[in-house]
PDB file of N, CA, C and O in Angstrom:
ATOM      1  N   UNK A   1     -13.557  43.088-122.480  1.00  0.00           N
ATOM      2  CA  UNK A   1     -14.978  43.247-122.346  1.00  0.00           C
ATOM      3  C   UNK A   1     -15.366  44.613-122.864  1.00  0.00           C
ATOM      4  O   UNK A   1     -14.661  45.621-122.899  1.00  0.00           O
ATOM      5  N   UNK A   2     -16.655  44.455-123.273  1.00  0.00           N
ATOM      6  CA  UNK A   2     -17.281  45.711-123.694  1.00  0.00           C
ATOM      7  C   UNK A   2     -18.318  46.300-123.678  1.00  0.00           C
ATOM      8  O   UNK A   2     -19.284  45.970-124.366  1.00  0.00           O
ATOM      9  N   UNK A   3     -18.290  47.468-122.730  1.00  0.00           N
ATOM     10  CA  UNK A   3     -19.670  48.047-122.345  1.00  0.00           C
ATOM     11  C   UNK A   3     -19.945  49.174-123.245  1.00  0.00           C
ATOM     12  O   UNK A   3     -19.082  49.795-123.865  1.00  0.00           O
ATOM     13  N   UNK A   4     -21.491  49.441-123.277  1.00  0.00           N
ATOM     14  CA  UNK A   4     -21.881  50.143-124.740  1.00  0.00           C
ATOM     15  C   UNK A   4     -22.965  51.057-123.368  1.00  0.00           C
ATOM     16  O   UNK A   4     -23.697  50.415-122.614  1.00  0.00           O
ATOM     17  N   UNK A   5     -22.879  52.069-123.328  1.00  0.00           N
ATOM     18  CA  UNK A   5     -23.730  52.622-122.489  1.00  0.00           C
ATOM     19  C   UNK A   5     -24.622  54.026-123.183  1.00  0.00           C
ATOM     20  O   UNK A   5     -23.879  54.972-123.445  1.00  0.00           O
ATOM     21  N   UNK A   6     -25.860  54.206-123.445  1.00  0.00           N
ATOM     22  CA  UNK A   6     -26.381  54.612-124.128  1.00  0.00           C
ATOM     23  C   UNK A   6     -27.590  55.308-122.511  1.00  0.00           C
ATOM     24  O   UNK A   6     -27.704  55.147-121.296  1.00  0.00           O
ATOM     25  N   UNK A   7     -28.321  56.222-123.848  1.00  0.00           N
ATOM     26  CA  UNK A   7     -29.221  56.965-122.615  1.00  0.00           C
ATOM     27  C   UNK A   7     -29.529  58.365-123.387  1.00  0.00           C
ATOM     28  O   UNK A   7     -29.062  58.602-124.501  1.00  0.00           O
ATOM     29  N   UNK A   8     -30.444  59.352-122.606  1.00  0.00           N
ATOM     30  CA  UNK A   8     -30.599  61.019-123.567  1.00  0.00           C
ATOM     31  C   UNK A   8     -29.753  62.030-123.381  1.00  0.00           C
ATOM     32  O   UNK A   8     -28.767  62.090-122.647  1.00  0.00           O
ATOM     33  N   UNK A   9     -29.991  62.439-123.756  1.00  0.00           N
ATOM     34  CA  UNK A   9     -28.868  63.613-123.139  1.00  0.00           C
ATOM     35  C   UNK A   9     -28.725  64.415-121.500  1.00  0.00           C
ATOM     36  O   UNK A   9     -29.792  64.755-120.990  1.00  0.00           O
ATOM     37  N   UNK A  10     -27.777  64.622-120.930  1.00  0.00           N
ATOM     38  CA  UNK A  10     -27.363  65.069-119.908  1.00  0.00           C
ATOM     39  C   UNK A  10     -28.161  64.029-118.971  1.00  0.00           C
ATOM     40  O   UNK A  10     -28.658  64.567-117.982  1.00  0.00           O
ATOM     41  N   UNK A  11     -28.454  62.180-119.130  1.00  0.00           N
ATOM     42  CA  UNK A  11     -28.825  61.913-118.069  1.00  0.00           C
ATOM     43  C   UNK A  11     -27.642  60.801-117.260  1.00  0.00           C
ATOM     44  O   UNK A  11     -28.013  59.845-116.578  1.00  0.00           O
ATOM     45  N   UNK A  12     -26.175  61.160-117.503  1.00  0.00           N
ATOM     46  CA  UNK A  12     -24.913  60.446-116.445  1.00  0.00           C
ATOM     47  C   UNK A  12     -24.084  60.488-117.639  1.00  0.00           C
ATOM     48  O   UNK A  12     -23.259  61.398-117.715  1.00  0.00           O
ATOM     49  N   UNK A  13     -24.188  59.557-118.676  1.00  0.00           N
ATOM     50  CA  UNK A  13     -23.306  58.686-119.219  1.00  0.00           C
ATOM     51  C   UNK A  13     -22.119  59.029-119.044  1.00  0.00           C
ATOM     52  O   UNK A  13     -21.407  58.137-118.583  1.00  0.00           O
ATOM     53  N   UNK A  14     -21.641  59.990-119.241  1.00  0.00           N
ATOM     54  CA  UNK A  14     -20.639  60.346-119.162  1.00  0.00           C
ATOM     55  C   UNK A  14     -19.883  60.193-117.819  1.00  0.00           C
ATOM     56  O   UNK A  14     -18.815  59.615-117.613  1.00  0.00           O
ATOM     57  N   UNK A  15     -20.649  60.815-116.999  1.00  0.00           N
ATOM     58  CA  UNK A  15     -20.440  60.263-115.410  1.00  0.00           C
ATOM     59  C   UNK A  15     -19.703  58.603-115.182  1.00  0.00           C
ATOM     60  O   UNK A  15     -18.650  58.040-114.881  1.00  0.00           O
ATOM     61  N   UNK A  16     -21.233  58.335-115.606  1.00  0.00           N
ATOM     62  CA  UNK A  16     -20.690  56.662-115.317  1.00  0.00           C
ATOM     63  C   UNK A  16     -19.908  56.046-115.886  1.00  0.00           C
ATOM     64  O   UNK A  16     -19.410  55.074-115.316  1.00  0.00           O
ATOM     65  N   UNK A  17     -19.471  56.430-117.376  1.00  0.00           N
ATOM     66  CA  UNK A  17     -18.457  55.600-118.136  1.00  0.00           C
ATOM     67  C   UNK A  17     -16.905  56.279-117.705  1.00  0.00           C
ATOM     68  O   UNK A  17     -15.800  55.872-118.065  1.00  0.00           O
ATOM     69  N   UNK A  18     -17.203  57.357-116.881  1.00  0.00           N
ATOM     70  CA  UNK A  18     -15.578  57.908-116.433  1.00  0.00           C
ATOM     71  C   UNK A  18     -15.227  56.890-114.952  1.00  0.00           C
ATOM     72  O   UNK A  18     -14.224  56.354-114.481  1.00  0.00           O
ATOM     73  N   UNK A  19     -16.830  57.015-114.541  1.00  0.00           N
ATOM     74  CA  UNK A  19     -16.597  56.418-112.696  1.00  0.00           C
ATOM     75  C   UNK A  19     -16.131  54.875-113.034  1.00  0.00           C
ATOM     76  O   UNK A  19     -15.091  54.534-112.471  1.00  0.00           O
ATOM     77  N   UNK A  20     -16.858  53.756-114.005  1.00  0.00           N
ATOM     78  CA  UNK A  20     -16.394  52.501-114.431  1.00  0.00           C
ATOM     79  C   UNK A  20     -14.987  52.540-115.043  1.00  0.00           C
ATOM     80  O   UNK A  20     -14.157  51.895-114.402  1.00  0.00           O
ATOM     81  N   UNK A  21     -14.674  52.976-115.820  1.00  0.00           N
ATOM     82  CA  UNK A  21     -13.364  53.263-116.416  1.00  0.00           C
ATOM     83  C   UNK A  21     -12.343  53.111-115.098  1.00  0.00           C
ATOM     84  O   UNK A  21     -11.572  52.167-114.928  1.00  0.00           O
ATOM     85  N   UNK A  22     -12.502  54.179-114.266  1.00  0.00           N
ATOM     86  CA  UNK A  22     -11.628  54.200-113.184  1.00  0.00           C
ATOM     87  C   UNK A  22     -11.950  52.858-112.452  1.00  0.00           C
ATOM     88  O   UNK A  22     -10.990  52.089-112.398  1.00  0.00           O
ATOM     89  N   UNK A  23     -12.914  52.498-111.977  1.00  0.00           N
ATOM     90  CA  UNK A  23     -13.326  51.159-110.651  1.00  0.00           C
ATOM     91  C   UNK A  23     -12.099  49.980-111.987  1.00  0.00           C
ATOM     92  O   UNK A  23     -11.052  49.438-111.634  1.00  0.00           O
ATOM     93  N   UNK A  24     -12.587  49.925-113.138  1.00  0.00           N
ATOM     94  CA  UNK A  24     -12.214  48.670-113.981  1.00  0.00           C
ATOM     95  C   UNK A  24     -10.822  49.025-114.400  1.00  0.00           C
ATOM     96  O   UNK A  24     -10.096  48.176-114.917  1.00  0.00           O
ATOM     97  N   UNK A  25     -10.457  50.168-114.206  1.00  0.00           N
ATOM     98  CA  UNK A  25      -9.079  50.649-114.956  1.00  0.00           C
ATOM     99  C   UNK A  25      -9.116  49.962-116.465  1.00  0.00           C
ATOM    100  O   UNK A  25      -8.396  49.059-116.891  1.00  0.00           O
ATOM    101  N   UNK A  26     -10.018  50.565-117.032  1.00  0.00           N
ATOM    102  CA  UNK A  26     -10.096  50.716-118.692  1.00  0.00           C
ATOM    103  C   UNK A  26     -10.501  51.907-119.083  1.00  0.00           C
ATOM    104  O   UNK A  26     -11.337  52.602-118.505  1.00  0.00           O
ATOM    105  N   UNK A  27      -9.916  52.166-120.073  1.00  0.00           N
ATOM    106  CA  UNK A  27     -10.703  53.038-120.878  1.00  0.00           C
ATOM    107  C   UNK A  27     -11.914  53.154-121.308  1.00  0.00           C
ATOM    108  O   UNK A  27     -12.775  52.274-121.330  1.00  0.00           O
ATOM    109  N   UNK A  28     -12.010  54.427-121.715  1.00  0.00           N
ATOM    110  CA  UNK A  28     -13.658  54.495-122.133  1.00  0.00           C
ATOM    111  C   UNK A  28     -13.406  55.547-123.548  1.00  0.00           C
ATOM    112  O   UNK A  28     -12.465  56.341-123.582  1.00  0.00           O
ATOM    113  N   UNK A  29     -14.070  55.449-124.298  1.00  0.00           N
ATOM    114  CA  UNK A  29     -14.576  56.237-125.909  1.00  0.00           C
ATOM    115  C   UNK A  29     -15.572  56.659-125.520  1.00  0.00           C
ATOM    116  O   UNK A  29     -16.380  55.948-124.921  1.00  0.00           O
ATOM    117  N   UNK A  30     -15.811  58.230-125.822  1.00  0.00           N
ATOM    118  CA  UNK A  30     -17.367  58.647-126.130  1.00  0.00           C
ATOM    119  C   UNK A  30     -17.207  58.942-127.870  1.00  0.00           C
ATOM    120  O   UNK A  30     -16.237  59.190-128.585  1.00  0.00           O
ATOM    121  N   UNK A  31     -18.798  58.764-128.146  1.00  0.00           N
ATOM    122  CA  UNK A  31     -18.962  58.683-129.448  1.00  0.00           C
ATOM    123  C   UNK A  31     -18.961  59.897-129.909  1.00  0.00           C
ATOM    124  O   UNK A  31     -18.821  60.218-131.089  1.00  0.00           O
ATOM    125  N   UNK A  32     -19.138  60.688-128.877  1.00  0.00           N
ATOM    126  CA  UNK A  32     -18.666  62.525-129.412  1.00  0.00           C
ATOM    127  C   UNK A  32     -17.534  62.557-129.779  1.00  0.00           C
ATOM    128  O   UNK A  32     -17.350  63.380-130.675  1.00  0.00           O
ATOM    129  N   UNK A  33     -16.795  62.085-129.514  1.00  0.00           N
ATOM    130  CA  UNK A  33     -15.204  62.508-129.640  1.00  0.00           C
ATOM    131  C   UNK A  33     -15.319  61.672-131.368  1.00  0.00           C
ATOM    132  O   UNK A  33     -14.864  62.345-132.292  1.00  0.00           O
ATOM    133  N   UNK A  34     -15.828  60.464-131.672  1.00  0.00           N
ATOM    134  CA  UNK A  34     -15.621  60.370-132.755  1.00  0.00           C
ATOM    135  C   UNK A  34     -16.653  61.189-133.918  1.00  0.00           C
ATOM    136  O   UNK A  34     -16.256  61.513-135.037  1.00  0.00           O
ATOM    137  N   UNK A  35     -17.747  61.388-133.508  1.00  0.00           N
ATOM    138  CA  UNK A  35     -18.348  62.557-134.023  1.00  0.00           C
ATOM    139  C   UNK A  35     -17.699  63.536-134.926  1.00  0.00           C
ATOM    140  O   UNK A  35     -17.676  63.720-136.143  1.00  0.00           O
ATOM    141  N   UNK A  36     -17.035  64.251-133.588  1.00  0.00           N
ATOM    142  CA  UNK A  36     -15.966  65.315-133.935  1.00  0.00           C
ATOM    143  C   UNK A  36     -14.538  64.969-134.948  1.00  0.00           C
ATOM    144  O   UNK A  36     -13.906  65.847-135.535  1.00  0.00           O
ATOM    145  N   UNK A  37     -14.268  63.732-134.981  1.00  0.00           N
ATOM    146  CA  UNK A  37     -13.024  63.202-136.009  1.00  0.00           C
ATOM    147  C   UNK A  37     -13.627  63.266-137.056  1.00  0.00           C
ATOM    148  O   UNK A  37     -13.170  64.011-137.923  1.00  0.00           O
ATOM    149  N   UNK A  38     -14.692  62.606-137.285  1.00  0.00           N
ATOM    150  CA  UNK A  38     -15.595  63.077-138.353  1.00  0.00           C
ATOM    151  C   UNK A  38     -15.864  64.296-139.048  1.00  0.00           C
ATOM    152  O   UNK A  38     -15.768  64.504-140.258  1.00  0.00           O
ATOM    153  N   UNK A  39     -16.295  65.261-137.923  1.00  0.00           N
ATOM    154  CA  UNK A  39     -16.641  66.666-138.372  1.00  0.00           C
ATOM    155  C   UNK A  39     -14.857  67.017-138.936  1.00  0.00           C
ATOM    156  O   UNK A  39     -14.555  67.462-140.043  1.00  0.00           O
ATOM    157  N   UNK A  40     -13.824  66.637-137.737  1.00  0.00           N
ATOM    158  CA  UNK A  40     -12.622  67.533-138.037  1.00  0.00           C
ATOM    159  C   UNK A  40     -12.423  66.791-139.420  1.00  0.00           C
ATOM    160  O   UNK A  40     -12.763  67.432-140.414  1.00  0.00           O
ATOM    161  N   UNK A  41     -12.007  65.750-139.574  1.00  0.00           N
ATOM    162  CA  UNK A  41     -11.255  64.902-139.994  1.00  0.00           C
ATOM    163  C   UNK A  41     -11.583  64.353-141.876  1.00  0.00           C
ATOM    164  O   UNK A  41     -10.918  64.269-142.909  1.00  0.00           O
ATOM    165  N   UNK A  42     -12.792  64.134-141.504  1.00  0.00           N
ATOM    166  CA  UNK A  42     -13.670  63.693-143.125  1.00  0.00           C
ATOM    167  C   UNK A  42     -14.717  64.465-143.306  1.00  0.00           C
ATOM    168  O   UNK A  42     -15.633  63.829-143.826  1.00  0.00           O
ATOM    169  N   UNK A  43     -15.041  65.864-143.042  1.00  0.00           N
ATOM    170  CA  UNK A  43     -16.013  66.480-143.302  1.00  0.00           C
ATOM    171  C   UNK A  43     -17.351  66.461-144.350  1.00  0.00           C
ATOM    172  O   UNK A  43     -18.436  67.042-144.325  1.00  0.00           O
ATOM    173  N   UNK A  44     -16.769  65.572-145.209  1.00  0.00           N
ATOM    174  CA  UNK A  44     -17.424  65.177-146.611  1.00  0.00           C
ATOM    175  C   UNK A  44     -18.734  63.930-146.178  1.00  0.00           C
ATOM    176  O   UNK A  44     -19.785  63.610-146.733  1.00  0.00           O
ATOM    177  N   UNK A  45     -18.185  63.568-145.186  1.00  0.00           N
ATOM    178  CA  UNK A  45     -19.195  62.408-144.779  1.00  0.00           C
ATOM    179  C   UNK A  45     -20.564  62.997-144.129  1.00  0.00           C
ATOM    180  O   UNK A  45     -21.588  62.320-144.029  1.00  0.00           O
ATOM    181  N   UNK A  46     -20.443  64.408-143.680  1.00  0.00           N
ATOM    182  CA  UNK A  46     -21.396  65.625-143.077  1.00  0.00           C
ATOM    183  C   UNK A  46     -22.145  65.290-141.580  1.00  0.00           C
ATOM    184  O   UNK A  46     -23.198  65.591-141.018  1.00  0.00           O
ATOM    185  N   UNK A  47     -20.600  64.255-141.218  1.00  0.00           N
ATOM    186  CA  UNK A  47     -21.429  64.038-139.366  1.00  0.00           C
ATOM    187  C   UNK A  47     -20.497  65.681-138.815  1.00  0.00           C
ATOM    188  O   UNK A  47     -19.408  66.203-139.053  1.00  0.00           O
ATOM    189  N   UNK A  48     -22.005  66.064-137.786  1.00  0.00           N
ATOM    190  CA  UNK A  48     -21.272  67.492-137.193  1.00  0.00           C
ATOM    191  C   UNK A  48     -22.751  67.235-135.762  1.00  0.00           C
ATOM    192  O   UNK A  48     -23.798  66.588-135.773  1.00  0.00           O
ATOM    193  N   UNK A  49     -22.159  68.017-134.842  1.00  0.00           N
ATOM    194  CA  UNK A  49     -22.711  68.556-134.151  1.00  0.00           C
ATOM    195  C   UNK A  49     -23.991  69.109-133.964  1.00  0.00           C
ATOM    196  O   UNK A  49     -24.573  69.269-132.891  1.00  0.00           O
ATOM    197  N   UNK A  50     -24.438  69.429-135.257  1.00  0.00           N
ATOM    198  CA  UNK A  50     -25.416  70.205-135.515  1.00  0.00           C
ATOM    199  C   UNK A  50     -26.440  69.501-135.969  1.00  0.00           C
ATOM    200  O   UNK A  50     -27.460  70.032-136.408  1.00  0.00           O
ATOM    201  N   UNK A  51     -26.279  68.423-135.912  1.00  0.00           N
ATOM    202  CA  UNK A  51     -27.635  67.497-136.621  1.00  0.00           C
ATOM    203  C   UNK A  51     -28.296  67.346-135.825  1.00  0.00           C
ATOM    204  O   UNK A  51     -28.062  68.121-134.898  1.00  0.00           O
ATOM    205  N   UNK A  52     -29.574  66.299-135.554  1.00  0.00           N
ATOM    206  CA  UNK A  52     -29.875  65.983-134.786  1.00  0.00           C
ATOM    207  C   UNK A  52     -29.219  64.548-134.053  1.00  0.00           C
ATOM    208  O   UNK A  52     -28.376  63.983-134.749  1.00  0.00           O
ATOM    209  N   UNK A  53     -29.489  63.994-132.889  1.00  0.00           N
ATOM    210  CA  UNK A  53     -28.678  63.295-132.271  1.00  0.00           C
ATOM    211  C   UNK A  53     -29.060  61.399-133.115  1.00  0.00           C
ATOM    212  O   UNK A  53     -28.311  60.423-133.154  1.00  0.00           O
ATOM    213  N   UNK A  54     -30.394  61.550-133.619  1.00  0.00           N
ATOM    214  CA  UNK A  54     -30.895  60.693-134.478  1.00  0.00           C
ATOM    215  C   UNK A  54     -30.120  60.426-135.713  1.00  0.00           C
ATOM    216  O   UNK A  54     -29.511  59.402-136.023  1.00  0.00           O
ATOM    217  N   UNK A  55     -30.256  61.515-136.342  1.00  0.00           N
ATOM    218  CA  UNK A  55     -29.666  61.737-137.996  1.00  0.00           C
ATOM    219  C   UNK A  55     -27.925  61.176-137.533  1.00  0.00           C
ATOM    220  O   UNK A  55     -27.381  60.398-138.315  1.00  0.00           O
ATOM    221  N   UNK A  56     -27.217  61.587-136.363  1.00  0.00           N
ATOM    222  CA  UNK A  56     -25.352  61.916-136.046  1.00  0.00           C
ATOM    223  C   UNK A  56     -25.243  60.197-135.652  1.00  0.00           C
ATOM    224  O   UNK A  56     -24.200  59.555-135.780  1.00  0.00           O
ATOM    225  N   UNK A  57     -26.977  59.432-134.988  1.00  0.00           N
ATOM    226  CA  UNK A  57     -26.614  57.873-134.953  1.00  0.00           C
ATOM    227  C   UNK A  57     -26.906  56.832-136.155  1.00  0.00           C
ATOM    228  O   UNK A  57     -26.590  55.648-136.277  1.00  0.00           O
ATOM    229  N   UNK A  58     -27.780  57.896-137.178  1.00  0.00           N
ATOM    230  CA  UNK A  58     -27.651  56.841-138.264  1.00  0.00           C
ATOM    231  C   UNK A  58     -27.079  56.990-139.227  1.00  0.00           C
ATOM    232  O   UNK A  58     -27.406  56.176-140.091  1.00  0.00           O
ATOM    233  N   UNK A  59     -25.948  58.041-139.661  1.00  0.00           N
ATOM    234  CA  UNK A  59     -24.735  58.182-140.279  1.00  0.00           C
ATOM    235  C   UNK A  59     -22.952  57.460-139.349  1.00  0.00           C
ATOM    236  O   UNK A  59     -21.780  57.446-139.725  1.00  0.00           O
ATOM    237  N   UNK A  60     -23.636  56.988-138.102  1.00  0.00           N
ATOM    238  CA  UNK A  60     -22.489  56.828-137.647  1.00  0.00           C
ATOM    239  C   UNK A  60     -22.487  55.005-138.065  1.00  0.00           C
ATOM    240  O   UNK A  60     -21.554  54.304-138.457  1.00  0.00           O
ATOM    241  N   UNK A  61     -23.353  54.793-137.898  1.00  0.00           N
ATOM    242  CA  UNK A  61     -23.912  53.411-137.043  1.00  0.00           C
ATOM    243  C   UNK A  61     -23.219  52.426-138.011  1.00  0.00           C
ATOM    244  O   UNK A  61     -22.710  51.535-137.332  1.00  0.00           O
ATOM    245  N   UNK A  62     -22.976  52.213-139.469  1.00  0.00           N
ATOM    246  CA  UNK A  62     -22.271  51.373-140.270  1.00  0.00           C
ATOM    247  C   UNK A  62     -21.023  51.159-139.254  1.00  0.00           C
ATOM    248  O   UNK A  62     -20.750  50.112-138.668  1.00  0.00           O
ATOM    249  N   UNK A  63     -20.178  52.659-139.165  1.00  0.00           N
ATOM    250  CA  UNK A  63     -19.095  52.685-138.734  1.00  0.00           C
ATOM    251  C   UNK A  63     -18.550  52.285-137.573  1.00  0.00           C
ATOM    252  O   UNK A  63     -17.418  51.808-137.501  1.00  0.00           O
ATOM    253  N   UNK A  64     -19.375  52.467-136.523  1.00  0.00           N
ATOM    254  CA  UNK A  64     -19.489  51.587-135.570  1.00  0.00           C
ATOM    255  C   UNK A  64     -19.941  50.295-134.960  1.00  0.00           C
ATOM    256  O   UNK A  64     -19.903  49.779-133.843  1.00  0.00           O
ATOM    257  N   UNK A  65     -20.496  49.905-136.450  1.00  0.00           N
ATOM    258  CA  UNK A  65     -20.861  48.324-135.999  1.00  0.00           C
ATOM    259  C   UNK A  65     -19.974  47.390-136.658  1.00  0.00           C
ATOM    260  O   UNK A  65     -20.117  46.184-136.458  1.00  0.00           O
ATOM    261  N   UNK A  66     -18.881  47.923-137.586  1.00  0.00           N
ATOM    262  CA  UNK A  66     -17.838  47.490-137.727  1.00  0.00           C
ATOM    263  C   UNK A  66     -16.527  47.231-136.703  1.00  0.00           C
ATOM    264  O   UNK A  66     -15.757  46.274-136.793  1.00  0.00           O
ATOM    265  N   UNK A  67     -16.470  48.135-135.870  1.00  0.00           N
ATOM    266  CA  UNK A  67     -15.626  48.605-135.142  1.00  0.00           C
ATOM    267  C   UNK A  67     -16.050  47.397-133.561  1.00  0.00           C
ATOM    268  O   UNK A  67     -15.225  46.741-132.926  1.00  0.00           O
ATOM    269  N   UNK A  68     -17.634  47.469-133.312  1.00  0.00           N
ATOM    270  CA  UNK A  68     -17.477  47.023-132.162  1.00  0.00           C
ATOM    271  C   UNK A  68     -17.312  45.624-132.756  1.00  0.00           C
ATOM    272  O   UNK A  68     -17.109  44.659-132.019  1.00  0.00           O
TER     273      UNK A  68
END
């Protein structure tokens, strides 16, 4: 199963996808962390931190709608 949990900034997510993770004993991905593979990893593609959180979801979003 797969939960997609979305929301603004600093309002849980993170919270809740650690507290579910544990109740369900699954893992959880935040999309920061792939962000950052990005920034580390393929820099050429120009996802970083520094964008806005708009611009970092519609350079990601091909890539992740493959994936889910």
């Amino acid at each position: 199963m797969l939960y997609i949990i979305g929301g603004t900034s600093r309002s849980g997510k993170t919270i809740l996808a650690e507290r579910l993770s544990v109740e369900m004993k699954t893992p959880y991905l935040s999309l920061d962390w792939i962000m950052i593979g990005f920034r580390n990893g393929i820099p050429e593609y120009g996802i970083h931190d520094k964008l806005f959180p708009d611009e970092i979801a519609e350079r990601l979003w091909s890539f992740l709608k493959a994936i889910l």
